[in-house]
N, CA, C and O atoms as a CHARMM CRD file, in Angstrom:
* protein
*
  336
    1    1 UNK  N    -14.89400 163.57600  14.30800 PROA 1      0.00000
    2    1 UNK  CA   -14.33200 162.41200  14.97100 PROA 1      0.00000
    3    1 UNK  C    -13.30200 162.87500  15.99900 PROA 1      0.00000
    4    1 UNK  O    -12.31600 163.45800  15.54800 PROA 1      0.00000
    5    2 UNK  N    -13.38900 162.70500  17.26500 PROA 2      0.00000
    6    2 UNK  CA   -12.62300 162.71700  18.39100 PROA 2      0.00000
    7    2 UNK  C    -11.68200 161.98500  18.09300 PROA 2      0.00000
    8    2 UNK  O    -11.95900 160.87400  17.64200 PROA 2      0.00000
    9    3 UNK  N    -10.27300 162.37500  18.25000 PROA 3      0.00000
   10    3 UNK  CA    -8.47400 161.82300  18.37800 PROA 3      0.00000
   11    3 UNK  C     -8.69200 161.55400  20.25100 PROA 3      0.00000
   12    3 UNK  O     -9.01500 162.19500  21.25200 PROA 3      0.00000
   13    4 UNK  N     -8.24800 160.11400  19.83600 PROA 4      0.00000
   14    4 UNK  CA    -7.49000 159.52800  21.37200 PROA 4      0.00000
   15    4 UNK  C     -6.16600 159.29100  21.20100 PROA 4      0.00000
   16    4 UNK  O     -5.54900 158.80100  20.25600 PROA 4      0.00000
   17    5 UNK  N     -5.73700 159.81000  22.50400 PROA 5      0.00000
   18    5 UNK  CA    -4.17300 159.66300  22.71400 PROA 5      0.00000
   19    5 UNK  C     -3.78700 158.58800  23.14400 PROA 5      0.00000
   20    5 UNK  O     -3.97100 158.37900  24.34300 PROA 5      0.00000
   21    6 UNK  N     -3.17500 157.62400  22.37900 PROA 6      0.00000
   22    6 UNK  CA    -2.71900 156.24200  23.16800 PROA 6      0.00000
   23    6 UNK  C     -1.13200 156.61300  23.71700 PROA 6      0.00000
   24    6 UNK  O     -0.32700 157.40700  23.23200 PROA 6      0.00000
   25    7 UNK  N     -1.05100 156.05600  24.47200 PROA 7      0.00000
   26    7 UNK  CA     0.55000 156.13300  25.64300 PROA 7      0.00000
   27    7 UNK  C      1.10800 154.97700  26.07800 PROA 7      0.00000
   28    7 UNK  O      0.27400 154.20800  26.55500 PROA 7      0.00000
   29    8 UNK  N      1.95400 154.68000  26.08100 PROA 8      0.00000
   30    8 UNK  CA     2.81700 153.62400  26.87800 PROA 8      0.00000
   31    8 UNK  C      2.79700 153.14200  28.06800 PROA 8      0.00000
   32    8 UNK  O      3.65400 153.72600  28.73100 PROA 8      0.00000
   33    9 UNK  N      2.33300 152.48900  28.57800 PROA 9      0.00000
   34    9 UNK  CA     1.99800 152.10100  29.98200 PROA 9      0.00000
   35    9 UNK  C      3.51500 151.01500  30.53700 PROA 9      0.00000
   36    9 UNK  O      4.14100 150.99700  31.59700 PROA 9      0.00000
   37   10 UNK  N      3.62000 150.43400  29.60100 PROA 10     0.00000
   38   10 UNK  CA     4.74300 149.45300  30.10400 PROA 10     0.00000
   39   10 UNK  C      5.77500 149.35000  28.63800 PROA 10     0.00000
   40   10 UNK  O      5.49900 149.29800  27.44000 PROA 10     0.00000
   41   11 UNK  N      7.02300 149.35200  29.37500 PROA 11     0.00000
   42   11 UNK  CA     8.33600 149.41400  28.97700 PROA 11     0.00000
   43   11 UNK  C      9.04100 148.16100  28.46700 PROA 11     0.00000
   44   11 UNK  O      9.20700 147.56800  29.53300 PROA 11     0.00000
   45   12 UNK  N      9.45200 147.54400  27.72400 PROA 12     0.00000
   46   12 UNK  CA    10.07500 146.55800  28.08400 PROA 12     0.00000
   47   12 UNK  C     11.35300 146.15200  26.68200 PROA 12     0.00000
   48   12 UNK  O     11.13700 146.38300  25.49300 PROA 12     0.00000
   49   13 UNK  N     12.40600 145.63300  27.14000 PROA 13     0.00000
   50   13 UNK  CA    13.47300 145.45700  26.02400 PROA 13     0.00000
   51   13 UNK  C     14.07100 144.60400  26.79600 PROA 13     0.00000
   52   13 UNK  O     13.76400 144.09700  27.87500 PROA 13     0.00000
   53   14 UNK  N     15.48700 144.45800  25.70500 PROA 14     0.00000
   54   14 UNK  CA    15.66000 143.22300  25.58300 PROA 14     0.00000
   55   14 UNK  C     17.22500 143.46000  25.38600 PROA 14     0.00000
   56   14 UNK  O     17.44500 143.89100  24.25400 PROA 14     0.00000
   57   15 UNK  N     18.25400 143.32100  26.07400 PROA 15     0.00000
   58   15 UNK  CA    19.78000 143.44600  25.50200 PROA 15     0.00000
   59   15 UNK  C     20.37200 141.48300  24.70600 PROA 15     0.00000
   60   15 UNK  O     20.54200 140.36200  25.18800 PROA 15     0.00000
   61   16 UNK  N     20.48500 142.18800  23.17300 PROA 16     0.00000
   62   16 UNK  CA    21.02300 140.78900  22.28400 PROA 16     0.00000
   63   16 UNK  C     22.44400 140.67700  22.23900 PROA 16     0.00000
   64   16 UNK  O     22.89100 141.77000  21.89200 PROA 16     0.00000
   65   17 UNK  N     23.26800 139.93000  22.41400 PROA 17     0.00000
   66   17 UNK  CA    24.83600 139.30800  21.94700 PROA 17     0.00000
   67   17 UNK  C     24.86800 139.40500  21.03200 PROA 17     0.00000
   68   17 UNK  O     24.70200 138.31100  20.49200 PROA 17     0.00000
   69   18 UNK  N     25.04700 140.41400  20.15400 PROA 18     0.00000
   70   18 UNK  CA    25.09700 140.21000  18.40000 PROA 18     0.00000
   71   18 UNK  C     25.89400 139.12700  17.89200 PROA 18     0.00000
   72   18 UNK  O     25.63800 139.08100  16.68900 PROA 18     0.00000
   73   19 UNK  N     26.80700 138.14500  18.20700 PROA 19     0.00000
   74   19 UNK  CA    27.28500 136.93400  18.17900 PROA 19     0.00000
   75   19 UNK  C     26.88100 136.04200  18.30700 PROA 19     0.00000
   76   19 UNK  O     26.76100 135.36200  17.28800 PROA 19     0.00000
   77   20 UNK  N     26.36600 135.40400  19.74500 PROA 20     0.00000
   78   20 UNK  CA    25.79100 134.45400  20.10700 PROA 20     0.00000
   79   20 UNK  C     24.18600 134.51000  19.67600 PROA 20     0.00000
   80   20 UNK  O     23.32300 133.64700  19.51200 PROA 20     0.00000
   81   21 UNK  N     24.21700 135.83500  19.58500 PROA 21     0.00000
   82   21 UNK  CA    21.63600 135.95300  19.53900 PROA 21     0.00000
   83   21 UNK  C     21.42400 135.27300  20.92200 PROA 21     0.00000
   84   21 UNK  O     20.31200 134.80100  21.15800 PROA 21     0.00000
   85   22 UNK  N     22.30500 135.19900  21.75400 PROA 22     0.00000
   86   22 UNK  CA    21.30100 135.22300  23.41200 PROA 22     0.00000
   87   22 UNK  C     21.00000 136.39500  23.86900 PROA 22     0.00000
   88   22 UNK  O     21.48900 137.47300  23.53300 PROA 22     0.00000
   89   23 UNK  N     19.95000 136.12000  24.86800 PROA 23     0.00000
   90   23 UNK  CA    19.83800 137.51100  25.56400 PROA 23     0.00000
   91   23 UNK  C     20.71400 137.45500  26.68200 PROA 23     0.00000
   92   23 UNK  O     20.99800 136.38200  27.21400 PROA 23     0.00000
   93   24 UNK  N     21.17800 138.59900  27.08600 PROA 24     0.00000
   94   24 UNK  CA    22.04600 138.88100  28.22200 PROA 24     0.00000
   95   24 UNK  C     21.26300 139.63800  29.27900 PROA 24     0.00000
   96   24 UNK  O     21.54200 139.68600  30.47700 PROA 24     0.00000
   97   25 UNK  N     20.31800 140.17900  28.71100 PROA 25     0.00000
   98   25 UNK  CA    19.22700 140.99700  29.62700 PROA 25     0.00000
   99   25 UNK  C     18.30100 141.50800  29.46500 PROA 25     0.00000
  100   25 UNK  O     18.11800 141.96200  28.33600 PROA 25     0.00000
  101   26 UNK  N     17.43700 141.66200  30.31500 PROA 26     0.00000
  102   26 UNK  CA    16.00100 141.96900  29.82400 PROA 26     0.00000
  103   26 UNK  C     15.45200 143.17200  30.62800 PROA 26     0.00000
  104   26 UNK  O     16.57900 143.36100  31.08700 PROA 26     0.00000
  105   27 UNK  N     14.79800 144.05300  31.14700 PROA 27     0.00000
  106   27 UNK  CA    13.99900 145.10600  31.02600 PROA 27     0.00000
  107   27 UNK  C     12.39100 145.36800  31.09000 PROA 27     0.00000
  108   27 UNK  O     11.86200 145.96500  30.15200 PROA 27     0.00000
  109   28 UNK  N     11.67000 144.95500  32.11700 PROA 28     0.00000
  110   28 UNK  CA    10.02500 145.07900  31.67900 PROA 28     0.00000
  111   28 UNK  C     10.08000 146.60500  33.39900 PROA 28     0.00000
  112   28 UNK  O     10.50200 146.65500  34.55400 PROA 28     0.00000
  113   29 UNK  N      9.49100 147.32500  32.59800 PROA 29     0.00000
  114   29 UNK  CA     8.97600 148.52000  33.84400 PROA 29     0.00000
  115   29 UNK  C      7.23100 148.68300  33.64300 PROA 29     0.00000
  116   29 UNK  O      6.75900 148.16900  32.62900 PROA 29     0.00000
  117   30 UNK  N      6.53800 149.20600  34.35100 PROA 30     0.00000
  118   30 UNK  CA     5.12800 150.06300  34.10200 PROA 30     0.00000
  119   30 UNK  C      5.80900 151.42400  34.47100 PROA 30     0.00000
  120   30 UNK  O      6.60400 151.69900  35.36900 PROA 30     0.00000
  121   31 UNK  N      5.16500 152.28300  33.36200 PROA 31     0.00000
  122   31 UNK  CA     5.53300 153.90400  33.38400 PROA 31     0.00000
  123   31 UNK  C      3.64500 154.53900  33.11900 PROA 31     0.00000
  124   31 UNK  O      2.64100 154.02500  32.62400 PROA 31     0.00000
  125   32 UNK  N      3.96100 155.89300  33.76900 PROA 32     0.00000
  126   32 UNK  CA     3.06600 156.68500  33.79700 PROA 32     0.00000
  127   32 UNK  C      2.86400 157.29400  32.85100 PROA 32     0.00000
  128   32 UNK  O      3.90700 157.91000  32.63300 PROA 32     0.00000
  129   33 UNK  N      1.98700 157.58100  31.94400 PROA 33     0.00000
  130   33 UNK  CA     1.34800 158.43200  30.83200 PROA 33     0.00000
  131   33 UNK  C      1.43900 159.71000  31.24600 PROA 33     0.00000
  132   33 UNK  O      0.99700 160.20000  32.28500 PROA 33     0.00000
  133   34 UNK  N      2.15200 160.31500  30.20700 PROA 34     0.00000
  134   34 UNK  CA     2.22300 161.59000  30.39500 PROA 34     0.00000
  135   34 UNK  C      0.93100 163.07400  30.13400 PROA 34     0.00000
  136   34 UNK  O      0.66800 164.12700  30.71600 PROA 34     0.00000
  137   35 UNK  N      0.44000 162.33500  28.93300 PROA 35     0.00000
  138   35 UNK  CA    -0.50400 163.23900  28.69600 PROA 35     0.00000
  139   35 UNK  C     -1.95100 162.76300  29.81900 PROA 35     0.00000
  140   35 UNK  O     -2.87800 163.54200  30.04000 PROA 35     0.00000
  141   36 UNK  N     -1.88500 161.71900  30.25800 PROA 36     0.00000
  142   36 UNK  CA    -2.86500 161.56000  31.12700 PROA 36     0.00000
  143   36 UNK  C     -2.67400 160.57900  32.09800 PROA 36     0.00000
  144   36 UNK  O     -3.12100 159.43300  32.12000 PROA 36     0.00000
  145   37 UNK  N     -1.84900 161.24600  33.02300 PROA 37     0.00000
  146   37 UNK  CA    -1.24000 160.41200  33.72300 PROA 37     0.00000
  147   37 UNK  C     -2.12200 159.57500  34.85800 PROA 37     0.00000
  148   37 UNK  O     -1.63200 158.67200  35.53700 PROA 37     0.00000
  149   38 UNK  N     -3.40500 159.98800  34.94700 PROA 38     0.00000
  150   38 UNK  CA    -4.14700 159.14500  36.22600 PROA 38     0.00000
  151   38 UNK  C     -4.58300 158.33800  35.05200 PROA 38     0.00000
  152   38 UNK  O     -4.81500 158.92300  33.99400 PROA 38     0.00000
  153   39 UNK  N     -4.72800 156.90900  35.15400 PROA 39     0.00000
  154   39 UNK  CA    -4.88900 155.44500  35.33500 PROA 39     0.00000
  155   39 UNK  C     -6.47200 155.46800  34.30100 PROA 39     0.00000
  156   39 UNK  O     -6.85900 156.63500  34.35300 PROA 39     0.00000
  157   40 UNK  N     -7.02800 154.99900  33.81400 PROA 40     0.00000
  158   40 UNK  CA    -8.41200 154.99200  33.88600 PROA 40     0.00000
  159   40 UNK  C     -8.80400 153.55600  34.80800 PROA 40     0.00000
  160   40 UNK  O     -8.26600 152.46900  35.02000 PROA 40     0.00000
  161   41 UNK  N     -9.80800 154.10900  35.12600 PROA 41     0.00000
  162   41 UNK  CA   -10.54600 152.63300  35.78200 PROA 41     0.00000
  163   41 UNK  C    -10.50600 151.63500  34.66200 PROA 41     0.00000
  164   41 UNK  O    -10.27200 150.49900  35.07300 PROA 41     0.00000
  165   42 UNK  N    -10.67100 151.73500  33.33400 PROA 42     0.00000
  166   42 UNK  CA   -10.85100 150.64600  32.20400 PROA 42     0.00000
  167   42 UNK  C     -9.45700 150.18300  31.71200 PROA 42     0.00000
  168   42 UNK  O     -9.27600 149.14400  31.07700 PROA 42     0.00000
  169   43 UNK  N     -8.42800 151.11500  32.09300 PROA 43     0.00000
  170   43 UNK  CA    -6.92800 150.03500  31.70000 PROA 43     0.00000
  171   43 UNK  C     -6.64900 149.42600  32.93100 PROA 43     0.00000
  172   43 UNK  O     -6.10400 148.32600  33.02400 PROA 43     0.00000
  173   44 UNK  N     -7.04800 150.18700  33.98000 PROA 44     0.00000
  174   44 UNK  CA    -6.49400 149.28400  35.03800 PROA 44     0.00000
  175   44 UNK  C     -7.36700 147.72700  35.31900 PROA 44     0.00000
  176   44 UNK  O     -6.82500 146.78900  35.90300 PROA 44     0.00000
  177   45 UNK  N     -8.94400 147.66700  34.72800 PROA 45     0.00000
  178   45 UNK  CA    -9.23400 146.30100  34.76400 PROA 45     0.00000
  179   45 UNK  C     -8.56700 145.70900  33.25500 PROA 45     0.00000
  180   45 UNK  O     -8.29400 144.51200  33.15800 PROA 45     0.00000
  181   46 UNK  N     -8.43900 146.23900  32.61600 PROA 46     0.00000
  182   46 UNK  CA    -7.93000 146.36700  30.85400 PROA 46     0.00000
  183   46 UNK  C     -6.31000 145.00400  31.38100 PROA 46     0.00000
  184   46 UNK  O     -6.14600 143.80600  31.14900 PROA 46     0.00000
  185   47 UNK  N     -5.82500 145.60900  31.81000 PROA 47     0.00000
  186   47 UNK  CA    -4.44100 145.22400  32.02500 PROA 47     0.00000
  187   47 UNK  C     -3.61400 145.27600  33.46100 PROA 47     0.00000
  188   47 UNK  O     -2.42600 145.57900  33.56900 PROA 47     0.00000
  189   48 UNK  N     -4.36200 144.97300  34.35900 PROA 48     0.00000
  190   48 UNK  CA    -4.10100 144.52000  36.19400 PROA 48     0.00000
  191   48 UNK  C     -2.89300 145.99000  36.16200 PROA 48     0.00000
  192   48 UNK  O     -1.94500 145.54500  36.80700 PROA 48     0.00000
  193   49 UNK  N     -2.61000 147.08900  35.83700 PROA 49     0.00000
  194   49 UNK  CA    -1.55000 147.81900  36.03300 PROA 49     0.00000
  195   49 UNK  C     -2.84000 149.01100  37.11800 PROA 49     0.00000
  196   49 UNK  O     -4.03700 149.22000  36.92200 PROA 49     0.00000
  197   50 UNK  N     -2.07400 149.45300  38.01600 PROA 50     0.00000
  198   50 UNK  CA    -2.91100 150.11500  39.01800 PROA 50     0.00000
  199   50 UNK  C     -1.89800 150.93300  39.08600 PROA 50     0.00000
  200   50 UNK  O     -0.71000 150.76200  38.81600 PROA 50     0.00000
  201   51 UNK  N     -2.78200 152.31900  39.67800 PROA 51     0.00000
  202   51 UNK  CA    -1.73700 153.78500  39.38500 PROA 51     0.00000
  203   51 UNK  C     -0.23700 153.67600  40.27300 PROA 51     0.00000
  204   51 UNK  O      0.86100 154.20900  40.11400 PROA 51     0.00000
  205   52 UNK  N     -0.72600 152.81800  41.16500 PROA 52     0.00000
  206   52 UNK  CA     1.11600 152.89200  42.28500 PROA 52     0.00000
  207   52 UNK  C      1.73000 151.99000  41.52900 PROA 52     0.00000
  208   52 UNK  O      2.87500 151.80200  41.93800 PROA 52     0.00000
  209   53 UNK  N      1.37200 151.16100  40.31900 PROA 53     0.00000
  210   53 UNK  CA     2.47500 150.36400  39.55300 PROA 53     0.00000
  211   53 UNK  C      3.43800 151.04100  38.86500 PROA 53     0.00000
  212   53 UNK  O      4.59100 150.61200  38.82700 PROA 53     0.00000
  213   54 UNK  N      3.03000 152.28100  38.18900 PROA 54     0.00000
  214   54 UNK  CA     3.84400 153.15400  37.33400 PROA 54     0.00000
  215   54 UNK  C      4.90800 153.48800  37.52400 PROA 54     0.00000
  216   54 UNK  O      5.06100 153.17700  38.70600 PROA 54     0.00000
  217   55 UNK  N      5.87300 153.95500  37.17000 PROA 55     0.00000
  218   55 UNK  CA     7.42400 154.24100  37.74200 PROA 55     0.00000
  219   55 UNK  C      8.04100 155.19000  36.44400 PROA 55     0.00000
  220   55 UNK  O      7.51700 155.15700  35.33100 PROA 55     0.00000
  221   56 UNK  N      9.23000 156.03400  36.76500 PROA 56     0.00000
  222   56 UNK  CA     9.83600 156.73100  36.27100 PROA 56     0.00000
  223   56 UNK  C     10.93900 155.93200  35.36200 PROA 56     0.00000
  224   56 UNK  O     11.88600 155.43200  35.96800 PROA 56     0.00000
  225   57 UNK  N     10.87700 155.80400  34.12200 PROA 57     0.00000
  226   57 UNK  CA    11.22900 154.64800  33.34100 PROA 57     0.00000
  227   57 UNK  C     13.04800 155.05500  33.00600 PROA 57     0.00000
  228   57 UNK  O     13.94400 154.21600  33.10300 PROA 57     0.00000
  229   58 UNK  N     13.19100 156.04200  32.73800 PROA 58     0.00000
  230   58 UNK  CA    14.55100 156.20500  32.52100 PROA 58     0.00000
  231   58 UNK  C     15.60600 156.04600  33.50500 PROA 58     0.00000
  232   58 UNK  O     16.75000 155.70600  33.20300 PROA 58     0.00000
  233   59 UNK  N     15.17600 156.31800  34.79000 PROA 59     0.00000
  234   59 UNK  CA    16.06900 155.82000  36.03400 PROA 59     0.00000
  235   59 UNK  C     16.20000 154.48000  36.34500 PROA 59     0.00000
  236   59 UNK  O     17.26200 154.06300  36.80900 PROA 59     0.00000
  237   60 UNK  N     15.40000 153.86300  36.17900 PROA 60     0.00000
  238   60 UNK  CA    14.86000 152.44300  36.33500 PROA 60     0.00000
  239   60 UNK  C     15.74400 151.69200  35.66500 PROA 60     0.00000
  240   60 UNK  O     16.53100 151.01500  36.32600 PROA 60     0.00000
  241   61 UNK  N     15.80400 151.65200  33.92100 PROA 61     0.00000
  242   61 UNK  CA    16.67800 151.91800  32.62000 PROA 61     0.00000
  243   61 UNK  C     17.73500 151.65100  32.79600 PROA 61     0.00000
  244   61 UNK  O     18.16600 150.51000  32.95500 PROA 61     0.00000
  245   62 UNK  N     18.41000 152.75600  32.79900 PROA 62     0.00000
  246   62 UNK  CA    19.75300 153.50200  33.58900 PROA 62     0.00000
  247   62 UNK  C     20.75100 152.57100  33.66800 PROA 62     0.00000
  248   62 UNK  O     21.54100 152.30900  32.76000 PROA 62     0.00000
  249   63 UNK  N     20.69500 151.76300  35.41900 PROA 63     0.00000
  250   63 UNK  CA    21.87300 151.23200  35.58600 PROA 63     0.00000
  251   63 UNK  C     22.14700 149.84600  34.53800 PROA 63     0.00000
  252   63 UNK  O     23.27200 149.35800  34.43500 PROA 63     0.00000
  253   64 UNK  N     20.78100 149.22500  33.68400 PROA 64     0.00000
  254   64 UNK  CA    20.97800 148.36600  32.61900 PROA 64     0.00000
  255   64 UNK  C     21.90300 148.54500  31.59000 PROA 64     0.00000
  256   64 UNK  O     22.56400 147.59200  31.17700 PROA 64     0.00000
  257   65 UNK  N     22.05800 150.07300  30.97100 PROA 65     0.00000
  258   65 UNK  CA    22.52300 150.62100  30.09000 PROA 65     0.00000
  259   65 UNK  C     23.82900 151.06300  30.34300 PROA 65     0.00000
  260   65 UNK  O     24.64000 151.29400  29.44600 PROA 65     0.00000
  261   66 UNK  N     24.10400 151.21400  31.80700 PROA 66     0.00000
  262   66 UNK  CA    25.42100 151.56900  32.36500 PROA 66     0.00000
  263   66 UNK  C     26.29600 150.45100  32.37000 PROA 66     0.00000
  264   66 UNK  O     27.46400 150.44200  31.98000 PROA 66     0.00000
  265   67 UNK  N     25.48400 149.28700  32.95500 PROA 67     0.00000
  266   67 UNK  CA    26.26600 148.11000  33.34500 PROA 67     0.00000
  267   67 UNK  C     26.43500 147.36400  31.85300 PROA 67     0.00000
  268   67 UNK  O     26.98700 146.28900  32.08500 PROA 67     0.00000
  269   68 UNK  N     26.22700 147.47600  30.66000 PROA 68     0.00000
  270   68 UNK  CA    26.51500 147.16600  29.43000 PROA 68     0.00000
  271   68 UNK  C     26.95000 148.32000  28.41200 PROA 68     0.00000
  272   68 UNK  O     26.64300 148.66800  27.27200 PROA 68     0.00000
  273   69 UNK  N     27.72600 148.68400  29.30400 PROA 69     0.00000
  274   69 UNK  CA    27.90900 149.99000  28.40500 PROA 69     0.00000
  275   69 UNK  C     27.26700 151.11600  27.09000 PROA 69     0.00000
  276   69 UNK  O     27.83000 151.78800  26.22600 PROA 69     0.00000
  277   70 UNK  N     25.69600 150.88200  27.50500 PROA 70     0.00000
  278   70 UNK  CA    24.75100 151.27700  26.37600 PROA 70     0.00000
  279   70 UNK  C     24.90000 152.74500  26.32700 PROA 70     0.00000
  280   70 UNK  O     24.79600 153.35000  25.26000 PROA 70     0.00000
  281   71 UNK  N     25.14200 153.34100  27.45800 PROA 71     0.00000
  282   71 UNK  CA    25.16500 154.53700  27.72900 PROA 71     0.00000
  283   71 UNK  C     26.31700 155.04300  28.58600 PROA 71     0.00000
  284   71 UNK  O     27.13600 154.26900  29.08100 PROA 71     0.00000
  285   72 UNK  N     26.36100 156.41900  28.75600 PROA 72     0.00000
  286   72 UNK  CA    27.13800 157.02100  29.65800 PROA 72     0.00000
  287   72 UNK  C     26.93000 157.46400  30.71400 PROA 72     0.00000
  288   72 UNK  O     25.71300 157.34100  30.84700 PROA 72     0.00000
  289   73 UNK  N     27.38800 157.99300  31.73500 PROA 73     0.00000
  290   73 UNK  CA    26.94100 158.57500  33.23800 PROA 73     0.00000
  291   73 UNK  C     26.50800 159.64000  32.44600 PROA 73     0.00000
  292   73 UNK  O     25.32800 159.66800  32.09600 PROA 73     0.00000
  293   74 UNK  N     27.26100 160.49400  32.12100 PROA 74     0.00000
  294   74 UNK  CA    26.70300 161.99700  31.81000 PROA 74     0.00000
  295   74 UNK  C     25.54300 162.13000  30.71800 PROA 74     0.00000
  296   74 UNK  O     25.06300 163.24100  30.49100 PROA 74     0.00000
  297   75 UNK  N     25.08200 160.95100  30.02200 PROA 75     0.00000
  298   75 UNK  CA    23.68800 160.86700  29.23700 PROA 75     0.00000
  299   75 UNK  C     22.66400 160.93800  30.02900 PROA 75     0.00000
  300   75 UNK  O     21.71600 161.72300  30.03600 PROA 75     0.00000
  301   76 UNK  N     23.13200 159.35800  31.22700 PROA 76     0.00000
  302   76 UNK  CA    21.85000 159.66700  32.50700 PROA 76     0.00000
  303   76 UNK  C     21.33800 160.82700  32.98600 PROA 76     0.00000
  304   76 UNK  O     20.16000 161.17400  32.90200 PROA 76     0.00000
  305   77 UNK  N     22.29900 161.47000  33.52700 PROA 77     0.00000
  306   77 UNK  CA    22.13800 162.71200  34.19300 PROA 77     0.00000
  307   77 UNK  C     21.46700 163.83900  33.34500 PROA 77     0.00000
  308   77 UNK  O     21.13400 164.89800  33.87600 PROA 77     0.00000
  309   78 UNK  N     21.24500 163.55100  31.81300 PROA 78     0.00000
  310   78 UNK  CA    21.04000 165.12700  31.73600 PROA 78     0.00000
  311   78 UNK  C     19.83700 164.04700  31.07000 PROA 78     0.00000
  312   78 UNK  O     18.94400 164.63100  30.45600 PROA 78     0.00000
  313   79 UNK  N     19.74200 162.64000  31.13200 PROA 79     0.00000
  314   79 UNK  CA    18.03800 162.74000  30.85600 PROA 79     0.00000
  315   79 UNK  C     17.29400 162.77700  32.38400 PROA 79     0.00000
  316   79 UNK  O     16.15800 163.22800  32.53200 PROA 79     0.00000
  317   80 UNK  N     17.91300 162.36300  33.22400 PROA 80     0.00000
  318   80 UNK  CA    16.93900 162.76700  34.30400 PROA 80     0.00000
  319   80 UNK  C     16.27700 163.88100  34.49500 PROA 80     0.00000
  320   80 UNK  O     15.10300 163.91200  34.86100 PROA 80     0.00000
  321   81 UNK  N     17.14200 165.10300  34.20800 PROA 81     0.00000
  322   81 UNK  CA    17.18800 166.53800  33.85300 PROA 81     0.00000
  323   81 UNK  C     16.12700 167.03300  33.07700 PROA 81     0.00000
  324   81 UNK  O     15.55000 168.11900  33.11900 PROA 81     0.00000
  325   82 UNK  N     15.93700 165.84800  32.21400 PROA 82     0.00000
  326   82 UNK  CA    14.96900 166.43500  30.96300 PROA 82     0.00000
  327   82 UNK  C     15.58800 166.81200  29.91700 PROA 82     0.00000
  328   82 UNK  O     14.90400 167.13200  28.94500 PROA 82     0.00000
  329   83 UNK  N     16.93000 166.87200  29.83800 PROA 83     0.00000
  330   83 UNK  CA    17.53700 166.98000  28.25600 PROA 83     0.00000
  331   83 UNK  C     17.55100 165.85000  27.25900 PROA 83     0.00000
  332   83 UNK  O     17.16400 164.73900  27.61900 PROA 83     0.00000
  333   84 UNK  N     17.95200 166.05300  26.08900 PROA 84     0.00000
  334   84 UNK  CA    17.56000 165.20300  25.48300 PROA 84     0.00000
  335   84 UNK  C     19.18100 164.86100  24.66700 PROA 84     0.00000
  336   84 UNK  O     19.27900 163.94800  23.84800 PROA 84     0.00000
């Protein structure tokens, strides 16, 4: 039996008010598959996402997490980097 790699195509979250339970903000990106990053013809009729939809998800992210203090400048920077 052949293993398929399923991947993440689209991103999406949600910032909650742990007080109120509203949302304060929301988050939807399309990101590129890493292990196979060209598109198939069958997700792209699968789910209208076409290969120039994809985007680099952690930059994108970023200033959400900055502007609610989820994160730090110097976290950004060293995931852009590729650190972890």
């Amino acid at each position: 039996m052949q293993s398929v790699v399923q991947e993440i195509i689209e991103f999406s979250c949600a910032i909650l008010d742990a007080q109120s339970l509203q949302i304060v903000a929301e988050f939807q990106r399309y990101c590129r598959p890493t292990e196979h990053p060209v598109l198939t013809a069958f997700c792209t009729e699968l789910t209208g996402i076409s290969q120039a939809t994809c985007a680099f998800i952690i930059l994108s992210l970023s200033p959400l997490l900055l502007r609610h203090a989820l994160t730090s400048a110097s976290s950004v920077r060293g995931m852009a980097a590729g650190q972890q």
